[in-house]
N, C-alpha and C positions, 0 to 999 in steps of 0.2 A: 442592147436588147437582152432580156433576160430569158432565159428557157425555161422552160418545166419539168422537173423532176418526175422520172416516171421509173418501176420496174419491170422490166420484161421477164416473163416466164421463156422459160427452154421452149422453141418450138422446132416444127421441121418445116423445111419448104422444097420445093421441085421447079425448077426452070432451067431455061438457057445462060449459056455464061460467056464471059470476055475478058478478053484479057489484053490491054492497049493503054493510049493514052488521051482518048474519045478525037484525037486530032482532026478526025475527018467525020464526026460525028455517028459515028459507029455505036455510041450507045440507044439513041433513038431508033437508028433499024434494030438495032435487038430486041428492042420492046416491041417495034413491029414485026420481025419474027416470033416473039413470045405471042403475042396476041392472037394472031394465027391460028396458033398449036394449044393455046389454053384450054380451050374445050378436049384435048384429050388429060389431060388432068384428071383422073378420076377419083382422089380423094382428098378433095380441097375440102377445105376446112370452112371454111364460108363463102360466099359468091362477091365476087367485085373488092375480094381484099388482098393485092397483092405488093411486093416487096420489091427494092430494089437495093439487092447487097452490095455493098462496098467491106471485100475480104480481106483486107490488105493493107498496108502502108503502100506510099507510091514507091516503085526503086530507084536508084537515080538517074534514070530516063523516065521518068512520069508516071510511070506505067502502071497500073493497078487491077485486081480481080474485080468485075462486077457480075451480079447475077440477078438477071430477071427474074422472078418467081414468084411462086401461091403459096399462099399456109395450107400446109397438109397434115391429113390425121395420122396417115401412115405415106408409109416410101413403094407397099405394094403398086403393082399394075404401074410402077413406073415410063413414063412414054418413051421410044425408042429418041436417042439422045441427048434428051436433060439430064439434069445433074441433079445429087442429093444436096442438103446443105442443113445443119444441125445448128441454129444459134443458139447461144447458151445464156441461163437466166443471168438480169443485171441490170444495174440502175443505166438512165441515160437521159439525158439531157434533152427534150423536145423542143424544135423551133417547128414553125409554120410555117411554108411559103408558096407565097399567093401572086409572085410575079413572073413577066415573059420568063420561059425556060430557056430562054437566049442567055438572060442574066443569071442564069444559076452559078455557074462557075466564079460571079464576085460576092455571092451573099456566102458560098463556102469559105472561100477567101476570107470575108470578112469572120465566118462564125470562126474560123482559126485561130486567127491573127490580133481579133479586136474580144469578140465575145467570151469565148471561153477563156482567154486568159482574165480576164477582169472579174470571169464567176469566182467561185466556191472552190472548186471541182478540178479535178486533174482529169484528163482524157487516159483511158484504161484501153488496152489493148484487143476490144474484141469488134465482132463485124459492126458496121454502121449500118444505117437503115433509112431506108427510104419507106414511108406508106403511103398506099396510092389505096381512097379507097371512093365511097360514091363522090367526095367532095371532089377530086380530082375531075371526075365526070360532067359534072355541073358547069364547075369554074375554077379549075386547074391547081388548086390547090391541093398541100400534101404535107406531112408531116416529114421531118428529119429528126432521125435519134442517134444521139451524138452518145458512145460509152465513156462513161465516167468512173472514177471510185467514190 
């Protein structure tokens, strides 16, 4: 499967965050705490487009940064307990995925393992990215943007 080259401008975004290794599926209530609390978000950059960070390599217990959150114009009026988060511009690699989010965990697998090594593309050391925006809402679909050089 090939991806699509894209580049991401510098944005900011505001949510809640984690830090685990999803084993008891801690990342789904996050989002359902996030969702919750969205509506205090008061300087979201567009309505229904939100993010879901991966900060980190995993350590070698699994473990990794995630952060639910909104593109925002600014970091004012920030909500009592989110967190800020600065991605920085850069190209990255888009895949689509449009199946159960039970299987998400093997299509990463694969985009590792199988996909990106056979691209172009060397994987570059910045946040990865989830978008969640109306297609999500529809029929569960979402973007992943994988950084590259």
């Amino acid at each position: 499967m090939e991806g699509k080259i894209v580049v991401i401008e510098e944005f900011k975004a505001v949510g809640l965050t984690y830090f685990g290794n999803n084993s008891k599926g801690e990342i789904p209530s996050l989002w359902e705490a996030f969702n919750q609390r969205y509506k205090d978000i008061k300087q979201k950059h567009k309505s229904m487009l939100c993010y879901g960070i991966c900060d980190s390599e995993m350590d070698s217990e699994g473990r990794f940064h995630y952060i639910a959150c909104a593109k925002v114009d600014s970091f004012e009026a920030l909500p009592e307990g989110m967190v800020t988060k600065i991605v920085p511009k850069g190209n990255y690699l888009v895949y689509t995925y449009s199946a159960d989010l039970k299987d998400l965990g093997e299509f990463y697998s694969a985009l590792y393992s199988k996909w990106i090594p056979l691209s172009a593309y060397e994987i570059d050391f910045r946040p990865q990215l989830e978008l969640y925006d109306e297609r999500f809402m529809q029929n569960g679909e979402f973007d992943i943007y994988i950084p590259v050089k």
